[in-house]
C-alpha positions in Angstrom: 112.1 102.0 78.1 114.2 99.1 76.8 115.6 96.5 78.6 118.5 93.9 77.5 118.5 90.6 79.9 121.0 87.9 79.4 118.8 85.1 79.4 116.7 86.5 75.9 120.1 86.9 74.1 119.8 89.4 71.6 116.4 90.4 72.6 115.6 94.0 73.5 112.4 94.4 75.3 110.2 97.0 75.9 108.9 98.0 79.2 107.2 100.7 81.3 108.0 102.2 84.2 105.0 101.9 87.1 106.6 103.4 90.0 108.2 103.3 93.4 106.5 101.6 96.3 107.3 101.0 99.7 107.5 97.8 101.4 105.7 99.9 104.4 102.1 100.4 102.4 102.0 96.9 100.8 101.5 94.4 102.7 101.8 91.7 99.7 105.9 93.9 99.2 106.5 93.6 102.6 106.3 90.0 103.3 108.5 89.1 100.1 111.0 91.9 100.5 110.9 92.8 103.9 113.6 90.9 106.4 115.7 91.2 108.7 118.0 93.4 106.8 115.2 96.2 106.9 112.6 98.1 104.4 113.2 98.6 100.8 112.1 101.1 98.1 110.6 99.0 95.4 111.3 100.0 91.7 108.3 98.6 89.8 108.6 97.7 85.9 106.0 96.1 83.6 107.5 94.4 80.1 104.8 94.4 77.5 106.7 93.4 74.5 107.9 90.5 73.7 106.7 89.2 76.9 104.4 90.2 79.9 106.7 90.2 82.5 106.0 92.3 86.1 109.6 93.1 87.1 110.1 94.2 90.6 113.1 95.5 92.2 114.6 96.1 95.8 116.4 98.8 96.6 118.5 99.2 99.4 120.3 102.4 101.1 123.4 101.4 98.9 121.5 101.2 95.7 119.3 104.0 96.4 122.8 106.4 97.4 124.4 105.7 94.0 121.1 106.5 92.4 120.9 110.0 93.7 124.7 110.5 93.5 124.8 109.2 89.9 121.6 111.7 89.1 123.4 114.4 90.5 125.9 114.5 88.1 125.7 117.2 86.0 126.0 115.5 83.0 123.1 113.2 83.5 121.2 116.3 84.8 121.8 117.7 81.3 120.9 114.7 79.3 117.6 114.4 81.4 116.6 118.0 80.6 117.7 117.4 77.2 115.2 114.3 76.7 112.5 116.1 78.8 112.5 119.1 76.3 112.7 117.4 73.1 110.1 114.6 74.2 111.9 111.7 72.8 110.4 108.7 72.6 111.3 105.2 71.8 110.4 103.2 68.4 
């Protein structure tokens, strides 16, 4: 995938996607993420290029509701099945 952050500018960099973890099977997750506002789904993504960077992100019921809602949409299903098909891969 590519990623654009603010702080590199004009940067684009590349990244993979790990996975989804739970803060309720990892205990090193749980104690940074975990709180009194309740469990998260963590989103895990590695940059490799220009930097090494392990990003990690929490989401909570509100993030995680406009994710499926947003995938539902029948456009986005589409586009998905489109890129799944053709195999396309970025430079």
């Amino acid at each position: 995938m590519r990623v654009n952050s603010t702080g590199l500018g004009a940067t684009t960099m590349t990244a993979d996607f790990e996975g989804f973890y739970t803060t309720q099977t990892d205990k090193k997750l749980k104690t940074q993420y975990e709180g009194k506002n309740g469990a998260y789904i963590i989103m895990g993504i590695e940059a490799v290029k220009p930097v090494h960077w392990t990003i990690r992100c929490a989401l909570d019921g509100k993030d995680l509701r406009k994710l499926v809602l947003q995938g539902l949409n029948p456009k986005v299903i589409f586009r998905i099945l489109s890129i799944l098909v053709r195999g396309t891969k970025l430079d």
